[in-house]
C-alpha positions as CSV (number, residue, x, y, z in Angstrom):
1,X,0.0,0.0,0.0
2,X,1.2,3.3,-1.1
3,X,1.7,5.5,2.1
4,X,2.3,8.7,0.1
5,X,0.4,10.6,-2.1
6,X,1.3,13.1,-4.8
7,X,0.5,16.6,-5.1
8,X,1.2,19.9,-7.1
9,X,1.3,23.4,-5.1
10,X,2.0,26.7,-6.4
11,X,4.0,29.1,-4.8
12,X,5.9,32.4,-4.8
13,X,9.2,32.0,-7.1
14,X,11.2,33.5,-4.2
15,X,10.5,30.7,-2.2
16,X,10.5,28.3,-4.3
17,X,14.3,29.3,-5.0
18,X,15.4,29.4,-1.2
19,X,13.5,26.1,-1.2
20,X,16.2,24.7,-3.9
21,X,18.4,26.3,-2.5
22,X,17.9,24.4,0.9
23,X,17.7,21.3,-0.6
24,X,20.8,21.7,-2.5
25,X,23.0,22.8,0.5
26,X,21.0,19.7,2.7
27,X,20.9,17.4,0.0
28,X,17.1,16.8,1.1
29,X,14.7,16.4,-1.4
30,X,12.0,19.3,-2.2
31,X,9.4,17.2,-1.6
32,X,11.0,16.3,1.7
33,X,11.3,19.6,2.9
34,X,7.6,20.5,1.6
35,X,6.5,17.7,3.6
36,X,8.4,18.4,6.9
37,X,7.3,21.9,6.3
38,X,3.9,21.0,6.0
39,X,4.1,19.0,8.8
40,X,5.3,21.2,11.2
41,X,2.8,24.1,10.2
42,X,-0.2,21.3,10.8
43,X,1.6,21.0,14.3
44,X,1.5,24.2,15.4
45,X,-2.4,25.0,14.2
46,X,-3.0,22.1,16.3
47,X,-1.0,23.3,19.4
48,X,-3.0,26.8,19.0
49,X,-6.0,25.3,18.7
50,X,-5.3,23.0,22.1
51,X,-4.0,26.3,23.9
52,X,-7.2,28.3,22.9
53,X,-9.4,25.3,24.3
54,X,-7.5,25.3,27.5
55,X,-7.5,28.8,27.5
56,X,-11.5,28.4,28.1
57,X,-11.6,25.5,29.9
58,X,-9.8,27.7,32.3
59,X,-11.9,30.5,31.9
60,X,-14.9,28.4,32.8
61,X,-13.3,26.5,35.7
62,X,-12.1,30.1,37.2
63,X,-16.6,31.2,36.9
64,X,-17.2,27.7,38.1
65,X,-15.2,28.0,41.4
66,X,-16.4,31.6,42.2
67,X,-20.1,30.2,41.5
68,X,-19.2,27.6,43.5
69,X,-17.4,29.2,46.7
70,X,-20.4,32.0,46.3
71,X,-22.7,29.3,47.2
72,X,-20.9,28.3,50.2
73,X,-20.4,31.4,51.8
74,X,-24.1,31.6,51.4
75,X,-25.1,28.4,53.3
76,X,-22.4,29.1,55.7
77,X,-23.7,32.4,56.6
């Protein structure tokens, strides 16, 4: 089974030269580099997206517990 799958992209000329040029001086393949590149941009939407959730999961634990300890103090009082 073929685990890779093949794809055409267009982008700017100026980066598809320092892309060459990369994988000249590396001697890693273009397609190696688009991949990895790819990869690590999918990575960090993914981490954003996690630290946005937790951001209001935080958010809503922080009302939660003043909701909470408001209720306390009034069946303490």
């Amino acid at each position: 089974m073929q685990t890779k799958k093949k794809i055409t992209i267009t982008i700017d000329e100026k980066l598809c030269q320092a892309i060459d040029q990369v994988s000249e001086r590396t001697k890693i393949a273009r397609s190696h580099l688009a991949g990895e590149a790819l990869s690590l941009w999918l990575k960090k939407q993914t981490e954003a997206l996690m630290a946005q959730g937790y951001r209001g999961m935080a958010a809503e634990d922080r009302e939660f517990s003043e909701l909470t300890w408001k209720a306390q103090r009034e069946v303490q009082e």
